[in-house]
N, C-alpha and C positions, 0 to 999 in steps of 0.2 A: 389270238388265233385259237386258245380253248376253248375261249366263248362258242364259239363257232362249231368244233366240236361237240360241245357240251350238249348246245340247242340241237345239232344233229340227231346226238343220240337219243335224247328227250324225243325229239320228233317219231322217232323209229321205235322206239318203245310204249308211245302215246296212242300211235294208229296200229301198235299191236293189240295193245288191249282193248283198246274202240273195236277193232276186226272180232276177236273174240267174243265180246259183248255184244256184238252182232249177230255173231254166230250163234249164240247161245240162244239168242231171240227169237231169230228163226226157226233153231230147231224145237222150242216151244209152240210156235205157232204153229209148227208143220209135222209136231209131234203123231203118232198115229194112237198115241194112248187117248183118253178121255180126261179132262180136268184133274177132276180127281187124284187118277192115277199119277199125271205128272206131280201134282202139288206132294203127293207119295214120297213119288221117286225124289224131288225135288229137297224134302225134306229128310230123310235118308241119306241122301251125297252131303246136304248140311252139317249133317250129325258126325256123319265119316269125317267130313272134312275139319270139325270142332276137335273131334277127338285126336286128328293125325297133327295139328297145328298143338293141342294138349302134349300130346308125345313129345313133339320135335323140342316145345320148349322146357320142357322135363330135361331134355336128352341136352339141349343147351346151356342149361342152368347148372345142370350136374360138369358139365364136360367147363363153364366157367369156374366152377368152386375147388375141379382138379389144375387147373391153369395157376387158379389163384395162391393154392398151397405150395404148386411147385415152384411160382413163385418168390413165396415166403419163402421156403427151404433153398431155394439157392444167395436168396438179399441175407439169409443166415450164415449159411457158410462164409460166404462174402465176407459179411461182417467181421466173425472169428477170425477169418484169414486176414483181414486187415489190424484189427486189435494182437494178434500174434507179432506181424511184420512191427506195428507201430512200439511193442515191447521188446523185439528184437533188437529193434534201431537204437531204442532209448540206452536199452543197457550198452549199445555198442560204444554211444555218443558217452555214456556216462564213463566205461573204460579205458574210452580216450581220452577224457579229461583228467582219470587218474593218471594215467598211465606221461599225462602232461605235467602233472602236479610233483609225481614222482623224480620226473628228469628235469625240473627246473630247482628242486630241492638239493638236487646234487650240485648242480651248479655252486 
């Protein structure tokens, strides 16, 4: 039944962008500039659009490399707190072996 879904949304996302790429064709053809001017404009929105997709993955890369330290810094703590607990225990497990060694000596 996801299938089903899946090809849905595909469907509805596919004739989005066809609709779009249509429209865009159109308004080339039925632009009121001259050649030129479109091929302009056209090149222009490229440019803008190079530089804001440069941005976003700038702003992605940085915002991955802060994800990634914090991270680190929590699988650290982590760590410590776990090596703490594990020397906790040991010493407990080792007290009570004396503390067995001791009461079987009296015996």
């Amino acid at each position: 039944m996801s299938d089903d879904r899946g090809a849905g949304a595909s469907g509805v996302i596919l004739s989005f962008i066809m609709g779009a790429l249509s429209g865009a064709a159109l308004a080339v053809l039925f632009a009121p500039r001259s050649g030129e001017e479109t091929r302009e404009l056209l090149e222009d929105k490229l440019k803008e659009s190079a530089e804001r997709g440069k941005r976003l993955r700038e702003r992605a890369v940085e915002k991955g490399r802060e994800v990634l330290e914090d991270a680190t810094d929590y699988l650290d703590k982590q760590r410590d707190s776990l090596e703490k607990r594990r020397d906790r225990l040991a010493a407990a497990v080792e007290a009570g072996r004396q503390a067995y060694r001791e009461e079987k000596e009296k015996m």
